[in-house]
C-alpha positions as CSV (number, residue, x, y, z in Angstrom):
1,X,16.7,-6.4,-20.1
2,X,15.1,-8.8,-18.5
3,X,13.0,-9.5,-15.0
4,X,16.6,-10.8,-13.1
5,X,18.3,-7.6,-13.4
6,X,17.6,-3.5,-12.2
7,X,20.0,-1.6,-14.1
8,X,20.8,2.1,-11.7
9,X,21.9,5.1,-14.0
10,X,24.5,6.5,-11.9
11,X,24.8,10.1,-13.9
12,X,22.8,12.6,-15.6
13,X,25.3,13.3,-18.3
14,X,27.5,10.5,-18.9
15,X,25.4,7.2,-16.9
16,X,27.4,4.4,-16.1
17,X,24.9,1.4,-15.5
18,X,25.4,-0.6,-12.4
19,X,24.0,-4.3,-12.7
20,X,22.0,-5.9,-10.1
21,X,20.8,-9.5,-9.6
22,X,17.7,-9.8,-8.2
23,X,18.7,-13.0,-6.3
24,X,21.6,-10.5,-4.9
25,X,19.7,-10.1,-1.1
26,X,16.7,-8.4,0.1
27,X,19.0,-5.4,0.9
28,X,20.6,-5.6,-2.7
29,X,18.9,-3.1,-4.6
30,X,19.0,-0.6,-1.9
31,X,23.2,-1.4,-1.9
32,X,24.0,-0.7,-5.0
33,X,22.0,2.8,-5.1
34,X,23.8,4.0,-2.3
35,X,26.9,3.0,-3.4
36,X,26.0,5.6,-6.2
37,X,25.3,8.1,-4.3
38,X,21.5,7.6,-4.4
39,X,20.5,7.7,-0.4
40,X,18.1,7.5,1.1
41,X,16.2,5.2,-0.4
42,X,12.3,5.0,0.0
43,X,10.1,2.0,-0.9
44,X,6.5,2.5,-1.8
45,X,3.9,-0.3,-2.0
46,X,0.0,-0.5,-1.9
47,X,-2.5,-2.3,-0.3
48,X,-6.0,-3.0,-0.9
49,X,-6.0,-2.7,-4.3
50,X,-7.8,-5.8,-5.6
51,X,-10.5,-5.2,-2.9
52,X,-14.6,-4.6,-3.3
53,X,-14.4,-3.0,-0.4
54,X,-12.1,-0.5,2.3
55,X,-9.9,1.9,1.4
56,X,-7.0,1.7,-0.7
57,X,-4.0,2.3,1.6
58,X,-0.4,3.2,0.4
59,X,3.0,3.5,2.4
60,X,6.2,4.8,2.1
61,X,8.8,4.0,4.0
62,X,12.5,5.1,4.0
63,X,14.4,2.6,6.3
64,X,16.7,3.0,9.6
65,X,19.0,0.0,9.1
66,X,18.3,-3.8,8.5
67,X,15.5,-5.6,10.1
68,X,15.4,-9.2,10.1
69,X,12.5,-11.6,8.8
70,X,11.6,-8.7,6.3
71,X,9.9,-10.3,3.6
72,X,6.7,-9.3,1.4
73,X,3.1,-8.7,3.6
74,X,1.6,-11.5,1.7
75,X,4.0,-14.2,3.0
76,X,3.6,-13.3,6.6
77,X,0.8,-14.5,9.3
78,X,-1.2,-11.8,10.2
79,X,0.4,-11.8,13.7
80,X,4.0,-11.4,12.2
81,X,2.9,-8.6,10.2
82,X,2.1,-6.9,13.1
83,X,5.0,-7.4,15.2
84,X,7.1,-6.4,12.2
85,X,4.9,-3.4,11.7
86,X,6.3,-2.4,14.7
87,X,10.0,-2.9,14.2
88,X,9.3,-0.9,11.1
89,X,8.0,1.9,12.5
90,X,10.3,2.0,15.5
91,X,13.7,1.5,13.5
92,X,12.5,3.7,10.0
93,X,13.8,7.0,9.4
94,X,10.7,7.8,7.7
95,X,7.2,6.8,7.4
96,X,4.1,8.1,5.3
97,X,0.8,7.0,4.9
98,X,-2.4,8.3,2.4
99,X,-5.3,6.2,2.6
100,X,-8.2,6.8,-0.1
101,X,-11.5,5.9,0.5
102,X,-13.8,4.1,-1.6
103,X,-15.8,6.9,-3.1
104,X,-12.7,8.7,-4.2
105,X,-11.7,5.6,-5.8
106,X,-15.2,5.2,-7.6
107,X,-14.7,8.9,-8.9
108,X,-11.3,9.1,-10.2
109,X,-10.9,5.2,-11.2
110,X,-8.1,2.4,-9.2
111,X,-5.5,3.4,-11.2
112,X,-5.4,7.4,-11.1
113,X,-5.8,7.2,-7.1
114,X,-2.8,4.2,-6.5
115,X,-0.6,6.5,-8.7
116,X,-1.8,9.6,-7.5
117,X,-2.2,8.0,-3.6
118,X,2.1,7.0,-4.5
119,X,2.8,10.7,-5.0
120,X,1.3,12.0,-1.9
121,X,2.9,9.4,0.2
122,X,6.6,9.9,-1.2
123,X,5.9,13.6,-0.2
124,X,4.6,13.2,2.6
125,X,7.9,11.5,4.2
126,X,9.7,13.9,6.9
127,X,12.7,13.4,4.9
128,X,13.2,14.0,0.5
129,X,14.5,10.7,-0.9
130,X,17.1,10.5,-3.0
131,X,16.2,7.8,-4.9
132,X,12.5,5.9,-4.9
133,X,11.5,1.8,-5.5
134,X,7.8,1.4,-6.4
135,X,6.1,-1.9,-6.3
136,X,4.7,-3.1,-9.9
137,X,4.4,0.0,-11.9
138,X,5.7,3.5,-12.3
139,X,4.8,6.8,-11.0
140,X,5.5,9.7,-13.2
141,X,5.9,13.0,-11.6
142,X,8.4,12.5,-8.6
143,X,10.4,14.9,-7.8
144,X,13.3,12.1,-7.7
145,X,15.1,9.2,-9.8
146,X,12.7,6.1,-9.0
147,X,12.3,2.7,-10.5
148,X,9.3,0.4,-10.8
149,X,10.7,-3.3,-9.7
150,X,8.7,-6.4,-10.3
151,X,7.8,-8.1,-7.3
152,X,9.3,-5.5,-5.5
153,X,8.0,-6.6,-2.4
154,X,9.7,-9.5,-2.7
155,X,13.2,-8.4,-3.5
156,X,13.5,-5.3,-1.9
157,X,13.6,-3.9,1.8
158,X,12.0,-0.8,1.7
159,X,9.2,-1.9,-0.5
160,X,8.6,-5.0,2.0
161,X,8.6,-2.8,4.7
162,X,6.0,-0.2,3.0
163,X,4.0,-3.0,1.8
164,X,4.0,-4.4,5.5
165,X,2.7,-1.0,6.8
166,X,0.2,-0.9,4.1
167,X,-1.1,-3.9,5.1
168,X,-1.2,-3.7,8.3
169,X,-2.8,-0.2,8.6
170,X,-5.9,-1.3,6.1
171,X,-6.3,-4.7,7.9
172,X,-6.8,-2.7,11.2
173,X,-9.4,-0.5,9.7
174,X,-11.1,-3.3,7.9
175,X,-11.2,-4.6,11.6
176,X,-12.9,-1.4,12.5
177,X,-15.2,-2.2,10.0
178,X,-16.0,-5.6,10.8
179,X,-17.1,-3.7,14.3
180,X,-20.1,-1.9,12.6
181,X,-20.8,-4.2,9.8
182,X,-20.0,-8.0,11.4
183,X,-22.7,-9.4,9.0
184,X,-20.3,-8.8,6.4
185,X,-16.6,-10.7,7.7
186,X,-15.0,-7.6,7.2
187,X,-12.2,-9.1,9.7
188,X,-11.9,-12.5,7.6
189,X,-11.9,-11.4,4.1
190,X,-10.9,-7.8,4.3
191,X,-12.5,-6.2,1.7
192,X,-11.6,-8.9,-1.1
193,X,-14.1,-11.1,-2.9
194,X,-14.7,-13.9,-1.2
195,X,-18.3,-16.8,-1.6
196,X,-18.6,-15.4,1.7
197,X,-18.6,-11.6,1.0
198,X,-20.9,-12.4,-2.2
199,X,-23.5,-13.7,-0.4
200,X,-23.0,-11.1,2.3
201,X,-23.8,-8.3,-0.6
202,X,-26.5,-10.0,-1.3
203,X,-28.0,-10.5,1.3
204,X,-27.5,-6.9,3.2
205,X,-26.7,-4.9,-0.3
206,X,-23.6,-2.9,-0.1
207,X,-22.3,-0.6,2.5
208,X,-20.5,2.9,1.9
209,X,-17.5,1.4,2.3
210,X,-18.0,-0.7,-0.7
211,X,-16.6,0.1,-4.1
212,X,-19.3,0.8,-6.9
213,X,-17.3,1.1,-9.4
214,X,-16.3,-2.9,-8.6
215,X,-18.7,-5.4,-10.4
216,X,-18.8,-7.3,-7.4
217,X,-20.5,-4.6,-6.0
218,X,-22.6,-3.1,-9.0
219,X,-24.5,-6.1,-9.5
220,X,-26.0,-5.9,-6.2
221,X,-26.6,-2.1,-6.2
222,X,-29.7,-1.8,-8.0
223,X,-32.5,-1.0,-6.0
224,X,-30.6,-1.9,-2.8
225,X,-30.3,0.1,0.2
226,X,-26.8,1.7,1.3
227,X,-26.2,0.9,5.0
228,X,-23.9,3.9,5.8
229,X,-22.5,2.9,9.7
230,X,-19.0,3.9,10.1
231,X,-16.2,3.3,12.6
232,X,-14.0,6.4,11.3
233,X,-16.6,9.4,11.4
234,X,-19.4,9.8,14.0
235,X,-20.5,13.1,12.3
236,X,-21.4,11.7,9.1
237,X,-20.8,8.1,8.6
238,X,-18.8,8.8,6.0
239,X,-14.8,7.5,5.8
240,X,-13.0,10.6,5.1
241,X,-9.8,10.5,3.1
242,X,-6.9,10.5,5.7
243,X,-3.3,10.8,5.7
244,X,-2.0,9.9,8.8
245,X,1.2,9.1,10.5
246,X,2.0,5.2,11.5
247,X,0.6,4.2,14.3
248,X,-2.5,6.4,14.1
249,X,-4.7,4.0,12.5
């Protein structure tokens, strides 16, 4: 089957697939499973993933009822993000949010924490999906049917919105960040390699909130001094893990 079609199993027993084109609507994919009985519907995406530095912030998000200008995080200004961050979080039925800090991810490796990070935050919703869309890649263990769609945040609603919420949450800690650490462009880059952030390491070595496991990062480390400020815990300076409700961060 190729990338231009999600194919739903509508039974257990005796399935009876239902075809969808991906060019069928933003809202297409979410159609056709509830027209199966598979409501509601949560999207899951990530954010932060390819990053040197930050947390690694995942959201799910089961939606109210169609929002216009949805669209994937990347596409948007950082100013429409927010504002749609908003209309998310005001219209969705149900938001979640796990964010996973760097040393977590250093310990456990990317891809354990994003699968493991897509677990907690599909549990963590206020109300049990019936049915789950992932961005990129599948999670095993759900307690629900769920389907890994390419691009998803492209061609689905509820992914868009959870990769919108992702986004925006990280970007406003990486702001946070920027705070303690302006030497670094913490606000510009976010986290991601950039000539800038290179130099930056370079320069200042790494902080705690870089990823060591990252090569970026591990070539600078050696014999460099860890500046440990941080925006998130005044007891320790270390970025706890946090799951938090939107709007909190």
């Amino acid at each position: 089957m190729g990338r231009n079609l999600l194919v739903v199993m509508t039974a257990v027993y005796r399935p009876r697939p239902s075809v969808v084109r991906r060019d069928s609507g933003l809202y297409g994919y979410e159609r056709a499973l509830a027209r199966r009985g598979f409501t509601p519907i949560a999207g899951v995406d990530e954010a932060g993933r390819g990053a040197c530095a930050g947390p690694l912030v995942v959201a799910a998000v089961v939606l109210g009822r169609d929002i216009d200008g949805l669209t994937d995080s990347k596409l948007l200004t950082e100013a429409v993000r927010e504002s749609m961050y908003e209309r998310i979080v005001a219209v969705a039925r149900a938001v979640s949010i796990v964010v996973i800090p760097p040393g977590e991810i250093d310990s456990r490796g990317l891809h354990k924490c994003n699968i493991a990070g897509m677990r907690r935050a599909v549990a963590g919703l206020e109300i049990d999906p019936g049915y789950v869309l992932i961005d990129g890649f599948p999670v095993p263990g759900l307690a629900v049917p769920s389907l890994a769609v390419w691009k998803g945040d492209q061609v689905a609603a509820c992914v868009a919105a959870a990769s919108i919420v992702a986004k925006v949450t990280r970007d406003r800690m990486m702001h946070a960040l920027h705070d303690v650490h302006p030497e670094y462009g913490f606000n510009e880059h976010k986290g991601y390699v950039t000539p800038g952030h290179r130099r930056a390491l370079g320069v200042h070595g790494p902080t705690r909130h870089h990823r060591f496991s990252f090569v970026t990062v591990a070539r600078v480390t050696r014999g460099a001094r860890i500046r440990d400020a941080s925006p998130w815990s005044r007891q320790d300076g270390d970025m706890r893990e946090n799951e938090v409700r939107a709007g909190v961060v």
